[in-house]
PQR file with spaces between the fields and no chain letter, atoms N, CA, C, O and H, PARSE charges and radii, in Angstrom:
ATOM       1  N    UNK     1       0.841   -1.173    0.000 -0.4000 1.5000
ATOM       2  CA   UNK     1       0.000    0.000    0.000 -0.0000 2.0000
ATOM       3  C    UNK     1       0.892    1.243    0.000  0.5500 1.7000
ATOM       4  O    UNK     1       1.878    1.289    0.736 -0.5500 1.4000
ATOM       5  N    UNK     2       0.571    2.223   -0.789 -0.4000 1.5000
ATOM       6  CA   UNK     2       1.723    3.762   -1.013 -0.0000 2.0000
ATOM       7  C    UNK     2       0.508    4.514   -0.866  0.5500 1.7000
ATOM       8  O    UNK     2      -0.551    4.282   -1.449 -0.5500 1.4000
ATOM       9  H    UNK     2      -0.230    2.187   -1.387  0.4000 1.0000
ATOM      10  N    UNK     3       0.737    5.424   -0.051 -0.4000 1.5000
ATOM      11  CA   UNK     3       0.448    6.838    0.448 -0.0000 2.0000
ATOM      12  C    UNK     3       1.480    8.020   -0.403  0.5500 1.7000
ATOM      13  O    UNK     3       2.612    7.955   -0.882 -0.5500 1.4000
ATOM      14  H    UNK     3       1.598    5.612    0.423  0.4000 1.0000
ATOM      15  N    UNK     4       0.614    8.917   -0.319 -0.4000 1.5000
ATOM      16  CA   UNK     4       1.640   10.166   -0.783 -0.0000 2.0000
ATOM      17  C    UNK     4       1.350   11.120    0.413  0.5500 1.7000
ATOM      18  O    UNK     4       0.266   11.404    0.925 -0.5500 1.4000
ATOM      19  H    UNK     4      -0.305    8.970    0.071  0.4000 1.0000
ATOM      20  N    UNK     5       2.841   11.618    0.780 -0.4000 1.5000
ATOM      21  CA   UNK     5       2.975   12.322    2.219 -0.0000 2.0000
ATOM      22  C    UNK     5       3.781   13.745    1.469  0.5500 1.7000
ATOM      23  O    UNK     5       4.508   13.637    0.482 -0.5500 1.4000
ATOM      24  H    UNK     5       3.721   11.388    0.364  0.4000 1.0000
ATOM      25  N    UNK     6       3.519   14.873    2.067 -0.4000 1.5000
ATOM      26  CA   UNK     6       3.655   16.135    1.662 -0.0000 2.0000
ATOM      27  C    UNK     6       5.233   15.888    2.386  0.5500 1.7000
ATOM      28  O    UNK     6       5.553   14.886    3.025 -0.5500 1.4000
ATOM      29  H    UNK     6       2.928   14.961    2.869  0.4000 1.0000
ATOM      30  N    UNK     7       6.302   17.348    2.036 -0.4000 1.5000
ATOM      31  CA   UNK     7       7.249   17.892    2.664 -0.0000 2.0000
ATOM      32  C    UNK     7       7.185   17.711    4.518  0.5500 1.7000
ATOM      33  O    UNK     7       7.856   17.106    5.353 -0.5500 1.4000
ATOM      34  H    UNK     7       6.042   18.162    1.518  0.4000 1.0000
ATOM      35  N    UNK     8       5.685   18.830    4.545 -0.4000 1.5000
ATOM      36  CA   UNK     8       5.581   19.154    5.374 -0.0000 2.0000
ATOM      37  C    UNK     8       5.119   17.741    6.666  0.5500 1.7000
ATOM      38  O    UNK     8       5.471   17.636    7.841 -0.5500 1.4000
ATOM      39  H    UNK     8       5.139   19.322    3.866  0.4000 1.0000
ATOM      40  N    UNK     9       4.399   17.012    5.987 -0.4000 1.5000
ATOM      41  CA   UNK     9       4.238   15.635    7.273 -0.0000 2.0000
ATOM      42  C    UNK     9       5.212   14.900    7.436  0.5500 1.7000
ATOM      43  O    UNK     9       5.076   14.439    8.569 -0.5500 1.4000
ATOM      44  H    UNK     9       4.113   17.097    5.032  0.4000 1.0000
ATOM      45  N    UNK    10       6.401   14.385    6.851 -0.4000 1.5000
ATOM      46  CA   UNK    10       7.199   14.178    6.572 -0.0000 2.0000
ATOM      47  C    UNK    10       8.156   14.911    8.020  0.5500 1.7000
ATOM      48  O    UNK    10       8.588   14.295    8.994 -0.5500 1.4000
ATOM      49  H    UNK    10       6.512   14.759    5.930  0.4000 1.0000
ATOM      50  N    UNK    11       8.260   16.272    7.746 -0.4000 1.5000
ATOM      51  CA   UNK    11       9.447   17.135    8.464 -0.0000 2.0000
ATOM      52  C    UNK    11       8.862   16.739   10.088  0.5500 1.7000
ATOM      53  O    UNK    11       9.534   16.247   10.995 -0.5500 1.4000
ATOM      54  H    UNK    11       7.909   16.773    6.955  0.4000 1.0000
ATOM      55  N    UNK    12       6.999   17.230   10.133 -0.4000 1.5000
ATOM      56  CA   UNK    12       6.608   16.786   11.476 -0.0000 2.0000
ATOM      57  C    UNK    12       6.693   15.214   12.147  0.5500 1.7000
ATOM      58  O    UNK    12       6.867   15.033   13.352 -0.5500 1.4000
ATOM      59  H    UNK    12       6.454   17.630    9.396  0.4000 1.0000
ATOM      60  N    UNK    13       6.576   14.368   11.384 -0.4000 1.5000
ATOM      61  CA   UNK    13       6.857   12.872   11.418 -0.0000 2.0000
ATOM      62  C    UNK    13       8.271   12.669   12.367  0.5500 1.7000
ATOM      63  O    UNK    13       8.516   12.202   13.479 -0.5500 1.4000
ATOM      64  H    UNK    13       6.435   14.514   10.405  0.4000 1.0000
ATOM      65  N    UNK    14       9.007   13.265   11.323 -0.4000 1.5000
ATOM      66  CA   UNK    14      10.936   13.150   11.710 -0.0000 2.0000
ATOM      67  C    UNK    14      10.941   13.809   13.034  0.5500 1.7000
ATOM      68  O    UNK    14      11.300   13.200   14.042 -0.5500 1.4000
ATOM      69  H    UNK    14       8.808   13.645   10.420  0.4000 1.0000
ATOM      70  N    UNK    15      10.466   15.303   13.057 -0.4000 1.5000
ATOM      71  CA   UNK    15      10.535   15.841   14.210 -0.0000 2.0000
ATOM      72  C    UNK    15       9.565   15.096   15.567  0.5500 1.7000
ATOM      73  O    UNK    15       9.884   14.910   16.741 -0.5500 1.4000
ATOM      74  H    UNK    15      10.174   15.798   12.238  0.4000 1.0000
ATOM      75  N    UNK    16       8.671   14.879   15.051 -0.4000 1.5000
ATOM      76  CA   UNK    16       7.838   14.201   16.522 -0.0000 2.0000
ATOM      77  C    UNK    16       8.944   12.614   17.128  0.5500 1.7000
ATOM      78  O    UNK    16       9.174   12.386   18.315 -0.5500 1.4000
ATOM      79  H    UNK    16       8.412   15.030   14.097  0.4000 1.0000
ATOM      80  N    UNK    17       9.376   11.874   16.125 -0.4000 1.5000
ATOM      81  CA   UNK    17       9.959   11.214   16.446 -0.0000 2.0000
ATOM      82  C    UNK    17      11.482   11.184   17.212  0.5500 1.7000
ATOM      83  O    UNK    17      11.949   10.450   18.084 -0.5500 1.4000
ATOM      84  H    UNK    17       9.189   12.059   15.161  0.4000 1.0000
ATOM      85  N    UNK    18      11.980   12.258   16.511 -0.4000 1.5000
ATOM      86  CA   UNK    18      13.351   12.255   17.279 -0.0000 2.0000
ATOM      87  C    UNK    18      13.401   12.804   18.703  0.5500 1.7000
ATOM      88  O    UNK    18      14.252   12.640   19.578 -0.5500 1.4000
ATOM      89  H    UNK    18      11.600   12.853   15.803  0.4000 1.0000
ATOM      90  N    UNK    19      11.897   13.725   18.700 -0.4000 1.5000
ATOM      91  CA   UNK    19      11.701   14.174   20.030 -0.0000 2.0000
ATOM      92  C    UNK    19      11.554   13.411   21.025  0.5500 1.7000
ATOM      93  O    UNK    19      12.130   13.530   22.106 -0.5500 1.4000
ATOM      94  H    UNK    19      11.206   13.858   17.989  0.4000 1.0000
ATOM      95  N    UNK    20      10.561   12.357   20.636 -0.4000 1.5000
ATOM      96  CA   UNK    20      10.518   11.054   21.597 -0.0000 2.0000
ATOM      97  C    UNK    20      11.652   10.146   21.688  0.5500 1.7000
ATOM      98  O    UNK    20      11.665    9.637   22.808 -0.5500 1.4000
ATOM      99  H    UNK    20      10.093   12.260   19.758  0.4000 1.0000
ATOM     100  N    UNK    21      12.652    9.724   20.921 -0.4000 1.5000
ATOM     101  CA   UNK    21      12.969    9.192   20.878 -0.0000 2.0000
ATOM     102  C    UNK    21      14.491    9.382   20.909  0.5500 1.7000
ATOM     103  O    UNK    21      15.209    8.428   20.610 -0.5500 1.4000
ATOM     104  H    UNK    21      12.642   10.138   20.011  0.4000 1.0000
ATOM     105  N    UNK    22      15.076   10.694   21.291 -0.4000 1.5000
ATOM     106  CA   UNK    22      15.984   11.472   21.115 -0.0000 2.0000
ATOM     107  C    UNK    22      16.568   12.225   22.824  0.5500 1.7000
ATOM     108  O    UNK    22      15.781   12.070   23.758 -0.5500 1.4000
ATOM     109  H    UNK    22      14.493   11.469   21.534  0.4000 1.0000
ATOM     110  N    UNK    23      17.518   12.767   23.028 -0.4000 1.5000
ATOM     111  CA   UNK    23      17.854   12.920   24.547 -0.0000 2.0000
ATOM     112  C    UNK    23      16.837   14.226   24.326  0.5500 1.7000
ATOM     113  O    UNK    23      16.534   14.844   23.305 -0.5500 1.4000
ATOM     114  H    UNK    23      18.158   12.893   22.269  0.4000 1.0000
ATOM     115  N    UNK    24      16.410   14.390   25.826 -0.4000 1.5000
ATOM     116  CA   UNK    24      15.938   15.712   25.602 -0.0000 2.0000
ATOM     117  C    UNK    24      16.559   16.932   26.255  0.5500 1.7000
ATOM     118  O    UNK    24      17.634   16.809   26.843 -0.5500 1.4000
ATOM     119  H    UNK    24      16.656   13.888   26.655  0.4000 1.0000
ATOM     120  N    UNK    25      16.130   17.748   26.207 -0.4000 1.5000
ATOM     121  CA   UNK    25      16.852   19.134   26.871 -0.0000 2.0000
ATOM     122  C    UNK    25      16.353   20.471   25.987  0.5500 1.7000
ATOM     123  O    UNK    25      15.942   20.125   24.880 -0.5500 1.4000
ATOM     124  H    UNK    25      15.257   17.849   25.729  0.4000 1.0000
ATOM     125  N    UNK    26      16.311   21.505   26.153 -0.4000 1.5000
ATOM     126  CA   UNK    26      16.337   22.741   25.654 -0.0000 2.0000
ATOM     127  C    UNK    26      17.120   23.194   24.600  0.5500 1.7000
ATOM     128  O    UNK    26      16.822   24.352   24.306 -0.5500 1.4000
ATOM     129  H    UNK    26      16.645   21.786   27.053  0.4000 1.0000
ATOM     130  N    UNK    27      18.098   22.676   23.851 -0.4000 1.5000
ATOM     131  CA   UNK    27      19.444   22.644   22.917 -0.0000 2.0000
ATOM     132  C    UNK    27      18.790   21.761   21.490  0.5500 1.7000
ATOM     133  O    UNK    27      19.344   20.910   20.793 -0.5500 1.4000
ATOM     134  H    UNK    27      18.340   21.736   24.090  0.4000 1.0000
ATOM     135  N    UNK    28      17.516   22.299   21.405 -0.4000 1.5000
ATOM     136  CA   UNK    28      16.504   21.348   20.007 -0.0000 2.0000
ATOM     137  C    UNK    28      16.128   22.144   18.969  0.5500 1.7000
ATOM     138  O    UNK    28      15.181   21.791   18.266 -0.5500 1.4000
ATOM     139  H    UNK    28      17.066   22.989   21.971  0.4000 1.0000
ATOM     140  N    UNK    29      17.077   23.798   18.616 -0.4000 1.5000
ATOM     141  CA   UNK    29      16.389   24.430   17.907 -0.0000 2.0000
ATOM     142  C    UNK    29      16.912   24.644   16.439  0.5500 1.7000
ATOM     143  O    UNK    29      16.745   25.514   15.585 -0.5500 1.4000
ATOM     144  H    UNK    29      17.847   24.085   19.186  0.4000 1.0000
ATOM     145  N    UNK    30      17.675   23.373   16.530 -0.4000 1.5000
ATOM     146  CA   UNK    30      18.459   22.942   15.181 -0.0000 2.0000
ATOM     147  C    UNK    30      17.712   21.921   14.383  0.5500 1.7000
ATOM     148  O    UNK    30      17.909   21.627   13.203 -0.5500 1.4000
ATOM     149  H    UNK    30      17.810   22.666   17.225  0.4000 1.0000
ATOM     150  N    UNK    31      16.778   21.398   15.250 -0.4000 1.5000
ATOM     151  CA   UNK    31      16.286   19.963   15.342 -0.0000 2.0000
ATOM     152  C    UNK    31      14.939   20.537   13.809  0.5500 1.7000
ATOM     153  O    UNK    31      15.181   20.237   12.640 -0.5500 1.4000
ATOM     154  H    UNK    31      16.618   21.637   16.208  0.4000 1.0000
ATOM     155  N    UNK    32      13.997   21.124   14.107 -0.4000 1.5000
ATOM     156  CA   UNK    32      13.206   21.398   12.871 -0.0000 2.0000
ATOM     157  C    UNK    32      13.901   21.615   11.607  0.5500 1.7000
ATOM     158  O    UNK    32      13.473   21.067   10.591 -0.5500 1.4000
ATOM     159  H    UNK    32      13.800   21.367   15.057  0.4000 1.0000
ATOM     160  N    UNK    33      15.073   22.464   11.571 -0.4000 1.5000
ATOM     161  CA   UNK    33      15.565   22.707   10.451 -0.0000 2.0000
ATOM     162  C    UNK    33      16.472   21.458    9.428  0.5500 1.7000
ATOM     163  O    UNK    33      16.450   21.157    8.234 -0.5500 1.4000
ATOM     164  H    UNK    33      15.420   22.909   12.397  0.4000 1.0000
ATOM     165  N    UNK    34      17.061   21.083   10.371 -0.4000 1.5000
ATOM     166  CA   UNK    34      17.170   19.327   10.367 -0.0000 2.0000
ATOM     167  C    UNK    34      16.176   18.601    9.787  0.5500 1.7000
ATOM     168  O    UNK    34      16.286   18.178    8.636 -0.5500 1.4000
ATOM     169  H    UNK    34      17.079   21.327   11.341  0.4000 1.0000
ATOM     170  N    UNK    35      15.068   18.384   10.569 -0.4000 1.5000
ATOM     171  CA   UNK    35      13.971   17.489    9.634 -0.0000 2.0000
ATOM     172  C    UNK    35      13.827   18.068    8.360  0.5500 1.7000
ATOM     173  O    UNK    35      13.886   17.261    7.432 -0.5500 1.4000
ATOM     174  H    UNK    35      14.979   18.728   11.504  0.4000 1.0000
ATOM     175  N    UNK    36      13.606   19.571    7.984 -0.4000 1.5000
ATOM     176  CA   UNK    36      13.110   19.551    7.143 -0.0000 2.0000
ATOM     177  C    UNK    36      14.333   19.517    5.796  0.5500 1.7000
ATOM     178  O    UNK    36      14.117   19.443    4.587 -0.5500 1.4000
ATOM     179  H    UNK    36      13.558   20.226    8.737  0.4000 1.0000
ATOM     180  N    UNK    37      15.328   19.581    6.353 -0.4000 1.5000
ATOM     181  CA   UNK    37      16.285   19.264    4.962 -0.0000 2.0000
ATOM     182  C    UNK    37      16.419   17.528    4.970  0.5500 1.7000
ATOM     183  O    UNK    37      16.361   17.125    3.809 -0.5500 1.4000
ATOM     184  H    UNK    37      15.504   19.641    7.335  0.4000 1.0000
ATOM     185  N    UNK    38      16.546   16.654    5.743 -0.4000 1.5000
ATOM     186  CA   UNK    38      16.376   14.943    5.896 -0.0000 2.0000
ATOM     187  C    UNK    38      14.708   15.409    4.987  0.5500 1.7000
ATOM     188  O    UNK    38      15.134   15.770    3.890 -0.5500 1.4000
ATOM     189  H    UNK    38      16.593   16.982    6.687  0.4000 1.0000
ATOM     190  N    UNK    39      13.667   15.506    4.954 -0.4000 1.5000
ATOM     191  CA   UNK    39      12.511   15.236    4.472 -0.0000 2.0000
ATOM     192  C    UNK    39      12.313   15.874    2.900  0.5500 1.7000
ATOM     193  O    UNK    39      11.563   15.551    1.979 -0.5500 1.4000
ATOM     194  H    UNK    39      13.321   15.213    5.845  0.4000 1.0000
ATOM     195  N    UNK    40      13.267   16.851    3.032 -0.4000 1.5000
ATOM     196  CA   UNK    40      13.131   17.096    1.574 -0.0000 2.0000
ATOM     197  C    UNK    40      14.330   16.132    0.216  0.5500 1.7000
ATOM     198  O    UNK    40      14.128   15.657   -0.902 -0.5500 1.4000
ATOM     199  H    UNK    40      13.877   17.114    3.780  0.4000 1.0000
ATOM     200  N    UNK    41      15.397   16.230    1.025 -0.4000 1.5000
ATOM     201  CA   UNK    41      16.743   14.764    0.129 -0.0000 2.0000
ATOM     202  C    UNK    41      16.029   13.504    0.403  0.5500 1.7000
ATOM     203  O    UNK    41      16.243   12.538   -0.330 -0.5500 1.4000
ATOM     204  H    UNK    41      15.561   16.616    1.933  0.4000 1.0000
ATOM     205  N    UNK    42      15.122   13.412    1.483 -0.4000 1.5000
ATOM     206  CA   UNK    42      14.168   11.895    1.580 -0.0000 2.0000
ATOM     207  C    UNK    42      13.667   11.804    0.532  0.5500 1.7000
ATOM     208  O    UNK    42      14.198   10.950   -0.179 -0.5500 1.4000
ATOM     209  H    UNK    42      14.949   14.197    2.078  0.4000 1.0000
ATOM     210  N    UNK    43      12.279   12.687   -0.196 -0.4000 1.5000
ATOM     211  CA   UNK    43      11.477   12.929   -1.093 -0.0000 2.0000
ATOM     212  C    UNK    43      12.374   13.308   -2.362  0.5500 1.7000
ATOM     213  O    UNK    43      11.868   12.869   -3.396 -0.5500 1.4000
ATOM     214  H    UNK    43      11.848   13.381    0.382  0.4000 1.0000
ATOM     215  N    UNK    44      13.041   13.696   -2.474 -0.4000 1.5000
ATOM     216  CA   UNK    44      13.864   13.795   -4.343 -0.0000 2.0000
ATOM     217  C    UNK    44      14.288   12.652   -3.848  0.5500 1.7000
ATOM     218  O    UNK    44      14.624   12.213   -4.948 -0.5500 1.4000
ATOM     219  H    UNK    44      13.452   14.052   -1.635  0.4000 1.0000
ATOM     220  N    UNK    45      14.575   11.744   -3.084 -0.4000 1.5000
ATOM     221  CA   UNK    45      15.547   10.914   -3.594 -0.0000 2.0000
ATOM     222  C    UNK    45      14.545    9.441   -3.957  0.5500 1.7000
ATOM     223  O    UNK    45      14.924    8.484   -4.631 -0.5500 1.4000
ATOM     224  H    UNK    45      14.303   12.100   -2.191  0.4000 1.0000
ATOM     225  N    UNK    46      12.900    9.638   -3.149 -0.4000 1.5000
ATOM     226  CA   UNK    46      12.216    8.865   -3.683 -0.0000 2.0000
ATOM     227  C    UNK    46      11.715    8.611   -4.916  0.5500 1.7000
ATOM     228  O    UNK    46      11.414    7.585   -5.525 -0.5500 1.4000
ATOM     229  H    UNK    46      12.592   10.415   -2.601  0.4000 1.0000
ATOM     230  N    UNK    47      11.687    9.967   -5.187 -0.4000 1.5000
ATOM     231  CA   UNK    47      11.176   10.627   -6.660 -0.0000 2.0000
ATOM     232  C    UNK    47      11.916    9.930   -7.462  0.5500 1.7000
ATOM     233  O    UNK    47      11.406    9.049   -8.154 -0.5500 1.4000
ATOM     234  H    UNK    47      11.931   10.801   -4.691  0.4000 1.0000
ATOM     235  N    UNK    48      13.666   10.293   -7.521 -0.4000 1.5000
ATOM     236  CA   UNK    48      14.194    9.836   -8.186 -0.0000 2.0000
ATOM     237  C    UNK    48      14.062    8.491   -8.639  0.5500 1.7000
ATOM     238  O    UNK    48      13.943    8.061   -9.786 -0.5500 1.4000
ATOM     239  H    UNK    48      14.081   11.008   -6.959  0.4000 1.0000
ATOM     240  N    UNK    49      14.116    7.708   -7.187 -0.4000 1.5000
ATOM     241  CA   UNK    49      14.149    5.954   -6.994 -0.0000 2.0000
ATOM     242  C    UNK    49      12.696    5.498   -7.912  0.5500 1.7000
ATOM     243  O    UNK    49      12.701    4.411   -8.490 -0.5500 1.4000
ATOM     244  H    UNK    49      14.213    8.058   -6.255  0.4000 1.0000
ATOM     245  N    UNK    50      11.556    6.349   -7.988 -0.4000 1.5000
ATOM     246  CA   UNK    50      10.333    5.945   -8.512 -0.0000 2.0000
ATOM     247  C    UNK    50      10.419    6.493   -9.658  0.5500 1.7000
ATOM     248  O    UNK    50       9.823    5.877  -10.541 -0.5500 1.4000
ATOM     249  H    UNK    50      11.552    7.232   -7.518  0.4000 1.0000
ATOM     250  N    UNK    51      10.838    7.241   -9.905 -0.4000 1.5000
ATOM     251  CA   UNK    51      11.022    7.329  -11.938 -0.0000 2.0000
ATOM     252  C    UNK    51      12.102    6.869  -12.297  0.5500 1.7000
ATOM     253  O    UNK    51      12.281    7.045  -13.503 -0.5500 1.4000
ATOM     254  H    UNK    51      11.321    7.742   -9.187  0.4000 1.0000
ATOM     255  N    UNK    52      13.166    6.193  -11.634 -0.4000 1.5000
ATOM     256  CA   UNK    52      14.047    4.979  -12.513 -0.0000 2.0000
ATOM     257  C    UNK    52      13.104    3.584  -12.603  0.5500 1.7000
ATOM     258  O    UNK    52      12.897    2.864  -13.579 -0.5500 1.4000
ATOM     259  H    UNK    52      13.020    6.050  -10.655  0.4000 1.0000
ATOM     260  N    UNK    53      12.573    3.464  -11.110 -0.4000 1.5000
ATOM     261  CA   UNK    53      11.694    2.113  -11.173 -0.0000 2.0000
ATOM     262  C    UNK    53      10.477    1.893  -12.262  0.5500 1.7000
ATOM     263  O    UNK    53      10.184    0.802  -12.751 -0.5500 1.4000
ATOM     264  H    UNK    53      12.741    4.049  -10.317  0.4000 1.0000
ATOM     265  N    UNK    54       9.905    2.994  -12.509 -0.4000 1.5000
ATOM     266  CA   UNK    54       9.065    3.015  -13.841 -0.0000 2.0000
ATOM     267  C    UNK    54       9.455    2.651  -14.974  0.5500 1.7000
ATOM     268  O    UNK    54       9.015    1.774  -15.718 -0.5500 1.4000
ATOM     269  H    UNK    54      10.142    3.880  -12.111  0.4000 1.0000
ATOM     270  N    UNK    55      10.660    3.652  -15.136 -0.4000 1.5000
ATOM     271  CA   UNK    55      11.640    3.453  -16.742 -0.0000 2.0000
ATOM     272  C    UNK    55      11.856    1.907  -16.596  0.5500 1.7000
ATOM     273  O    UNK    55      11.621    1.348  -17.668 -0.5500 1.4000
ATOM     274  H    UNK    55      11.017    4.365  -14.532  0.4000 1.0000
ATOM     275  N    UNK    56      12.198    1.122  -15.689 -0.4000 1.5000
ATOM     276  CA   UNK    56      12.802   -0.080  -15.546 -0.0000 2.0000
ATOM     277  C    UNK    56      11.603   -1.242  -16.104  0.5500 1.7000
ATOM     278  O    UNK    56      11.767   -2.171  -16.895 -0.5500 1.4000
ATOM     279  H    UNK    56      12.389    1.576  -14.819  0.4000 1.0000
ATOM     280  N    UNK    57      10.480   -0.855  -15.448 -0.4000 1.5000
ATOM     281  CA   UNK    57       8.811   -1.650  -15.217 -0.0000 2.0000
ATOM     282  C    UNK    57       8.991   -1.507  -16.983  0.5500 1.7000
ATOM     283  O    UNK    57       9.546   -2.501  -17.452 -0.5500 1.4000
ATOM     284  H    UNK    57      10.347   -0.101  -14.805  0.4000 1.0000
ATOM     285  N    UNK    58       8.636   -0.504  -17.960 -0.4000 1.5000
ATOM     286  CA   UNK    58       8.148    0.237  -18.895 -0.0000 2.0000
ATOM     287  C    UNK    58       9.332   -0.170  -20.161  0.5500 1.7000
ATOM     288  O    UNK    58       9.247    0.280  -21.304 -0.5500 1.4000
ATOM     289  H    UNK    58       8.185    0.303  -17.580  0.4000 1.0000
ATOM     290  N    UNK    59      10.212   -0.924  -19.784 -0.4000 1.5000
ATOM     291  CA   UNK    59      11.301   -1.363  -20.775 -0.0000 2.0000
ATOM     292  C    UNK    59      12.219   -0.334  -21.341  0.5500 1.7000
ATOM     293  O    UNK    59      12.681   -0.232  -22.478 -0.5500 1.4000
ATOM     294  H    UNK    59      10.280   -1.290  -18.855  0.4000 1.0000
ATOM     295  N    UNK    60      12.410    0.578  -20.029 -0.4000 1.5000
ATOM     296  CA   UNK    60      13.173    1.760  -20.624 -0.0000 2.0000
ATOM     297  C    UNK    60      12.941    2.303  -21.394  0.5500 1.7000
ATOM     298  O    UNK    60      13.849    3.122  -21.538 -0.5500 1.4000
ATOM     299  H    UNK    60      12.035    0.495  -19.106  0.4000 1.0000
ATOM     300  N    UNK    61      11.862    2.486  -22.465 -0.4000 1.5000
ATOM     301  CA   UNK    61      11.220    3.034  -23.157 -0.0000 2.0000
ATOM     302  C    UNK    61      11.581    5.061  -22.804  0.5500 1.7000
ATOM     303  O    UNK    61      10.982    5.917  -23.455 -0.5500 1.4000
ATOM     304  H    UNK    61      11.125    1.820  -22.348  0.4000 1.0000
């Protein structure tokens, strides 16, 4: 099953998780800007991975 997830759920996803799951403290205000560059090289790089996998399906055509 594939979902399509925006930039933006993506960046909150990464961020809710590392929060939980991450040391905590007051020293986290690097941490959003972080997700959102990991969520955007995440997404081109899926992009990428899913329009080679097509060309591949499609006989390189």
């Amino acid at each position: 099953m594939t979902r399509q997830i925006t930039e933006q759920e993506l960046t909150e996803f990464l961020f809710d998780r590392l929060i939980v799951h991450g040391p905590s403290g007051p020293d986290t205000e690097w941490l959003r800007p972080a997700c959102q560059q990991v969520a955007t090289e995440l997404l081109e790089e899926a992009e990428i991975f899913y329009k080679e996998s097509d060309r591949v399906l499609d006989g390189g055509a």
